[in-house]
N, C-alpha and C positions, 0 to 999 in steps of 0.2 A: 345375145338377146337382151334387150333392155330390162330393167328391171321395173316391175309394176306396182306402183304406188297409189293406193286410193285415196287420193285426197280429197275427195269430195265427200267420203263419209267421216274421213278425219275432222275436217274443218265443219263438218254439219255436229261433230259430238262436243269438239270444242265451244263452237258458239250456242250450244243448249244449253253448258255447264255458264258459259259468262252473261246470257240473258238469265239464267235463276240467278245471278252475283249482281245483277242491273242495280245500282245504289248503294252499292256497301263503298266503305271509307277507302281511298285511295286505292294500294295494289291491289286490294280483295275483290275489288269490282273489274281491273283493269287488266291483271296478271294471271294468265291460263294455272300455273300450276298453282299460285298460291288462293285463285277464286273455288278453283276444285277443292282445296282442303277445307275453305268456307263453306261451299255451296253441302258439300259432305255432313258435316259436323253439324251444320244450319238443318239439312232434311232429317238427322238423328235425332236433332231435339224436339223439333214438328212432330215426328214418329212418338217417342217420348210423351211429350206432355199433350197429345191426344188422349192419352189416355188416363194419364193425370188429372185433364178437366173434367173427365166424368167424377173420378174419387173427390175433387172439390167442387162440384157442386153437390153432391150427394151429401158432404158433410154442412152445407151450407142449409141445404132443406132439414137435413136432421135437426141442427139448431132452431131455425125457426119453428119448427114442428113441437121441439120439447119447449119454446118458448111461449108459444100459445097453447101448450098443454097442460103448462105448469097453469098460467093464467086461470084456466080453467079448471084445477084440481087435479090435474091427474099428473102422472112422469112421462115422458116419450113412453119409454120399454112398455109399461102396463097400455099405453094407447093402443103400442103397434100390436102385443101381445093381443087384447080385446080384440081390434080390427081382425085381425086374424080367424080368433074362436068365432067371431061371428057372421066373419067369410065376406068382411066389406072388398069390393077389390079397387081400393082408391092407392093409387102408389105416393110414396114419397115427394113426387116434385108436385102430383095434385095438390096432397096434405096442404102443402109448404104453401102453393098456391092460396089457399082457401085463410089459409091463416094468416098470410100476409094482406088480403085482397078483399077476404068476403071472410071476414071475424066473426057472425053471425051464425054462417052457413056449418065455418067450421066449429063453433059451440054448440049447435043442433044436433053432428057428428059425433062427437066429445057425450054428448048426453044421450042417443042411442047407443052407444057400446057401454055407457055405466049402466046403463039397466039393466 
């Protein structure tokens, strides 16, 4: 009996792995087993710093938030503190928003939670 080779799912898993390699530098685009270690190591770091761009932007609104809070008299901590005690529910990337965008809106902010 002959023996039975699928190659049509072989060849369909192969060319998944070299269309995500479509444009890398020489072999890595062109060569099965060295675009797999590519295509690999490329989707771990996607994996990776997905979640990394949340922790920097988070710390990017933080700065801006103690930067227009300082402006205004106060430290971040005691803002976010206040916003809390007095149960504002505006989150961090709003903050950051209002204070980069609407400096106004967020001084008005800044002066009902000193009260």
């Amino acid at each position: 009996m002959p023996r039975s080779v699928n190659s049509v799912a072989s060849r369909k898993r192969r060319k998944k792995i070299l269309k995500l390699a479509k444009g890398f530098f020489g072999a890595r685009g062109k060569v099965y087993t060295v675009a797999k270690n590519t295509v690999e190591k490329g989707l771990k770091y996607a994996y990776r710093d997905r979640k990394a761009k949340k922790r920097a932007f988070r710390r990017l609104w933080i700065a801006r938030i103690n930067a227009a809070a300082r402006m205004n008299g106060i430290s971040y901590s005691r803002l976010i503190h206040q916003l809390s005690e007095k149960d504002v529910q505006l989150n961090r990337k709003v903050l950051a928003d209002l204070a980069m965008n609407h400096p106004e809106t967020f001084k008005a902010v800044v002066e009902s939670v000193k009260k």
